[in-house]
C-alpha positions as CSV (number, residue, x, y, z in Angstrom):
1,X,117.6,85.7,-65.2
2,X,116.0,87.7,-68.0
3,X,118.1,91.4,-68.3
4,X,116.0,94.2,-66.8
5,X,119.7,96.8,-66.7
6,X,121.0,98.7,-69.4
7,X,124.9,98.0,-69.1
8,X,126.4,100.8,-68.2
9,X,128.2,103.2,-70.4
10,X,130.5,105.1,-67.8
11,X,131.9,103.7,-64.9
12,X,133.8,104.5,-61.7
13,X,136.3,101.7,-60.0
14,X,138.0,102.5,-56.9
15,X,140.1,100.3,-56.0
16,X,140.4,99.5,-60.0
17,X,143.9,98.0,-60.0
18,X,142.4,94.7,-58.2
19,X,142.2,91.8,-60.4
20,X,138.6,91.3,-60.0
21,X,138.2,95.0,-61.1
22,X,140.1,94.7,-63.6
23,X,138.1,91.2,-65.4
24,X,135.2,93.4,-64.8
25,X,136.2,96.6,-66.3
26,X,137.4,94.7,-69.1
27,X,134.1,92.3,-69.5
28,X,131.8,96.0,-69.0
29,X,134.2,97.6,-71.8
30,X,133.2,94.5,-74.4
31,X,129.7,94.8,-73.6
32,X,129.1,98.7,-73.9
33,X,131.0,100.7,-71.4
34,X,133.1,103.5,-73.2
35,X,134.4,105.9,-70.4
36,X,136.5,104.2,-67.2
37,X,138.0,106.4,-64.1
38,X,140.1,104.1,-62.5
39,X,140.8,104.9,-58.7
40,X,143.7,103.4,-56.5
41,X,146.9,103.5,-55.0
42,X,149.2,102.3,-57.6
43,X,149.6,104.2,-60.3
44,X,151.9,101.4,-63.0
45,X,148.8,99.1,-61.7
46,X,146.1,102.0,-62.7
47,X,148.0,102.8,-66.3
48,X,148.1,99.0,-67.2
49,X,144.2,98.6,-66.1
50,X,143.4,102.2,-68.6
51,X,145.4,100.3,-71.4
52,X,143.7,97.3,-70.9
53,X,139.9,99.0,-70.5
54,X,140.9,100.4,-74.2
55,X,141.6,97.4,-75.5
56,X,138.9,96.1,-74.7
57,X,136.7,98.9,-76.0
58,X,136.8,101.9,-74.0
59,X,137.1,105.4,-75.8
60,X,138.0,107.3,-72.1
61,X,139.8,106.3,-69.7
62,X,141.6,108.6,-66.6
63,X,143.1,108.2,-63.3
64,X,142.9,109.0,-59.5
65,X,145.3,108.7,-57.3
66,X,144.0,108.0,-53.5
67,X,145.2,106.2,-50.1
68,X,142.8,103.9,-48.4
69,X,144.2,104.5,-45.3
70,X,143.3,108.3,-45.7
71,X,139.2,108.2,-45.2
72,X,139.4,111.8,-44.3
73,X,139.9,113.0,-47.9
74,X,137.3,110.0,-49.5
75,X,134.5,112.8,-50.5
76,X,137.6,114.3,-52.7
77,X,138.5,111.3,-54.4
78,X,134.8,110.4,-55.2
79,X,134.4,114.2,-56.5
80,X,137.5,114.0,-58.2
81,X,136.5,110.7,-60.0
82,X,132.8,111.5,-60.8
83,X,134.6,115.2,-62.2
84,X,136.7,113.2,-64.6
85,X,133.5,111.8,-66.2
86,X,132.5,114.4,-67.3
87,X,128.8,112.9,-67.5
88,X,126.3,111.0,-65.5
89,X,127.9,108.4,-64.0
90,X,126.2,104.7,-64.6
91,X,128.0,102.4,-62.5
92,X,130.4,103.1,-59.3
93,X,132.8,99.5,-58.6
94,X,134.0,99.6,-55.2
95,X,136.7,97.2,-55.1
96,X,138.8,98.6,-52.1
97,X,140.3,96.2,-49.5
98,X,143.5,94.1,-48.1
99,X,143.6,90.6,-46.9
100,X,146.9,91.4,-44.7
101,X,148.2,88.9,-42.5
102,X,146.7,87.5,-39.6
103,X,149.1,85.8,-37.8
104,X,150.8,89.5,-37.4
105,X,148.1,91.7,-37.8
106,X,146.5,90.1,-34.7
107,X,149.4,91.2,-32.5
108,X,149.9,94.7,-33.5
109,X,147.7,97.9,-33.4
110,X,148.3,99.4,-36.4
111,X,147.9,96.3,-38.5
112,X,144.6,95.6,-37.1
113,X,143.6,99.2,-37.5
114,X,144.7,98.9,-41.3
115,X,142.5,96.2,-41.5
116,X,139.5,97.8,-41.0
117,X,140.6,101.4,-42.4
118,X,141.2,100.4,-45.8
119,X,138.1,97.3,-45.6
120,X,135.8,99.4,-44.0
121,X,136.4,102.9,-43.1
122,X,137.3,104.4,-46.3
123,X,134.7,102.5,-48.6
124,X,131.8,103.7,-46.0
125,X,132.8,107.0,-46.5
126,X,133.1,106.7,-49.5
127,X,129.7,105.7,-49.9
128,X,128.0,108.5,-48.6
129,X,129.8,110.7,-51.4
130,X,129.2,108.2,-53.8
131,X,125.2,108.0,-52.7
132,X,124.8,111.6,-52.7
133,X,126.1,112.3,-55.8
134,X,123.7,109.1,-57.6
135,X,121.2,110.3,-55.8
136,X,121.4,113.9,-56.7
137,X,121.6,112.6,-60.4
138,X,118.4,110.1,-59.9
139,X,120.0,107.3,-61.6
140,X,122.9,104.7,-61.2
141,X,123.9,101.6,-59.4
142,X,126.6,100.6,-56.9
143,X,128.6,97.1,-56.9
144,X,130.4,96.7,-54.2
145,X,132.9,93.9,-54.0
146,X,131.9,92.1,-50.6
147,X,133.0,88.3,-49.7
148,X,131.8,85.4,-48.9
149,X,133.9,84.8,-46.1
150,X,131.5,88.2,-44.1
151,X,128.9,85.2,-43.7
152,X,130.6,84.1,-40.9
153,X,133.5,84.8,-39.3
154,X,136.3,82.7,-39.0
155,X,138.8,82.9,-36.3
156,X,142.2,82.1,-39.0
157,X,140.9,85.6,-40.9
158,X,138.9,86.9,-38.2
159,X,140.4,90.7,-38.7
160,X,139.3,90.5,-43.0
161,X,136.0,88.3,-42.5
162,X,135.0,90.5,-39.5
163,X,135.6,93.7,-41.3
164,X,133.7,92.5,-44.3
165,X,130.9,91.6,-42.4
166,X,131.2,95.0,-41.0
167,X,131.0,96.5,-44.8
168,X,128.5,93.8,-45.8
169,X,125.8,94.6,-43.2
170,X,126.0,97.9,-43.4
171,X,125.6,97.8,-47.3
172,X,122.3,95.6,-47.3
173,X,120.6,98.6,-45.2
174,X,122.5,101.6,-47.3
175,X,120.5,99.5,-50.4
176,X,117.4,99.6,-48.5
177,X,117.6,103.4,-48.2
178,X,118.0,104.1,-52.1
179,X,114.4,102.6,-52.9
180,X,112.6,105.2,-54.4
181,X,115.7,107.1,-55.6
182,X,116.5,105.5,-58.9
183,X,119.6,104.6,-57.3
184,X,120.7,100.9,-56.5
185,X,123.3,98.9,-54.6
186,X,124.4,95.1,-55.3
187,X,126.8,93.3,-53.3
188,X,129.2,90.8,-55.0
189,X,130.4,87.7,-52.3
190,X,132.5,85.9,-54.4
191,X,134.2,82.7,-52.7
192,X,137.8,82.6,-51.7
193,X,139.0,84.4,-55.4
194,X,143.0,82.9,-56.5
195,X,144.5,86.3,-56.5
196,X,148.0,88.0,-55.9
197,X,146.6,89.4,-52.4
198,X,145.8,85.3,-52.0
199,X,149.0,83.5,-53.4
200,X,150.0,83.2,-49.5
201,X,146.7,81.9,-48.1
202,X,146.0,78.2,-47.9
203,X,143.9,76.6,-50.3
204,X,139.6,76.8,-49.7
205,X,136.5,75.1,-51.2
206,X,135.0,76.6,-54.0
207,X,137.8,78.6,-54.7
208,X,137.3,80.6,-57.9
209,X,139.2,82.4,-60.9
210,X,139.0,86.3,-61.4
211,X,136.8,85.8,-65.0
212,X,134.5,83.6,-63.6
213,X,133.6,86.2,-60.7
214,X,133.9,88.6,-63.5
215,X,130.9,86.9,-65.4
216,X,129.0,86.4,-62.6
217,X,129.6,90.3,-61.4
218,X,128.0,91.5,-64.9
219,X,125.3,88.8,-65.4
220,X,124.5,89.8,-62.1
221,X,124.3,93.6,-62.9
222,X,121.7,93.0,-65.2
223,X,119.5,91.5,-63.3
224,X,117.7,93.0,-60.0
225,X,119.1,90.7,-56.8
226,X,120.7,92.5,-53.8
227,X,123.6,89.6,-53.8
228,X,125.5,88.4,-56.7
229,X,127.2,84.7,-55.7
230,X,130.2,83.6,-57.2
231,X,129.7,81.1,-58.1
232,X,126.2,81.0,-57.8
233,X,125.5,77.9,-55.9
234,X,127.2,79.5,-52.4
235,X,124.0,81.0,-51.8
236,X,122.6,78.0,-50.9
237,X,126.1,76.8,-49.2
238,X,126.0,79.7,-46.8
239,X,122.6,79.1,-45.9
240,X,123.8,75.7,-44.1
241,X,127.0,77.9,-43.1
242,X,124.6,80.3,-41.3
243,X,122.6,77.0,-39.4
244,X,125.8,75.5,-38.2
245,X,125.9,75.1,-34.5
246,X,129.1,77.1,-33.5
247,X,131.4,74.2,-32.0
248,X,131.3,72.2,-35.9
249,X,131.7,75.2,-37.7
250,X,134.8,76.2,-35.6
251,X,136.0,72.8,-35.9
252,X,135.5,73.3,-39.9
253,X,136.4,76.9,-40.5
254,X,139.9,76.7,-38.8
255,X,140.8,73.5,-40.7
């Protein structure tokens, strides 16, 4: 795809101590990006990530220190972060989520609850600060980190692919409402991504590294699609995913 998007040259991650934010912090920083607030929960996480952006070519870099299971206090972090800029802001990453565990968090309230606080709750709200504040400003895009696996839900990860689809859906209609703004949204659905939050789960097709998704997440930002596929050929796997009659896919997705 021929490159219609300036890269950006400042750029806000929450959730930037994730590996996938991290390959594309650093991949962004090569390119052009200069000034990185990195947002999250751990802060030894969050210094190593600002060392990193630096190395890789960043002049700023600063830090925010937020809960995802505290939506209630999301519009401060996103002012906080967008403060630290200092400037327009370009890009906003939202890279916020847990894949917990299942087997436990099926059976217990607060686990499931957790589930879709920190995958859904938080970024929405999020969001809206994040939209208002682009919006206000008439330029710059969104990329938030979505999945693959909010196609279709499976029962074995029913609580994370469920609350992804959740987050997914309602992303695809917050894009639609920024044409005309000079504000847009992408989602990235990356395939089952070999991670620390993943070292526990059981192997998947098309199973990918962080840098690969990391290419794909900033060839992607320069071009214009809603969806950015990594690697690109799910799109047209989850397009026979979708069409599956529901006792095969069952039979498949809980292998």
């Amino acid at each position: 795809m021929e490159s219609r998007v300036e890269p950006p040259q400042t750029v806000v991650v929450f959730g930037g101590s994730s590996e996938i934010a991290r390959a594309i912090t650093k991949k962004l920083c090569m390119v052009r990006t200069h000034t990185v607030i990195l947002a999250g929960r751990n802060q030894a996480l969050l210094d190593q990530a600002a060392v990193e952006a630096e190395e890789y070519g960043a002049t700023k870099t600063d830090i925010v220190i937020f809960d995802a299971e505290e939506p209630a206090r999301a519009a401060h972090v996103v002012e906080e972060a967008f403060d630290k800029v200092g400037d327009r802001v370009d890009l906003v990453v939202v890279a916020v989520g847990t894949v917990g565990t299942q087997s436990e968090d099926e059976n217990d309230a607060e686990g499931s609850a957790r589930m879709i606080t920190v995958n859904v709750t938080w970024p929405v709200a999020a969001l809206a600060e994040i939209r208002r504040h682009l919006v206000d400003q008439g330029s710059g895009s969104i990329l938030v980190i979505s999945s693959a696996a909010a196609i279709r839900v499976r029962r074995a990860s029913y609580l994370y692919s469920g609350a992804k689809a959740g987050l997914d859906r309602l992303c695809v209609c917050l894009a639609e409402s920024l044409e005309d703004t000079g504000v847009r949204l992408q989602l990235l659905r990356p395939a089952a991504v070999r991670t620390r939050m993943s070292l526990n789960l059981a192997p998947t097709p098309f199973a990918t590294g962080v840098n690969e998704v990391a290419d794909n997440a900033v060839r992607g930002l320069a071009g214009d699609d809603l969806v950015i596929w990594s690697p690109p050929m799910l799109r047209y796997v989850m397009i026979l995913v979708r069409l599956m009659p529901p006792a095969l896919w069952r039979r498949l997705a809980n292998r």
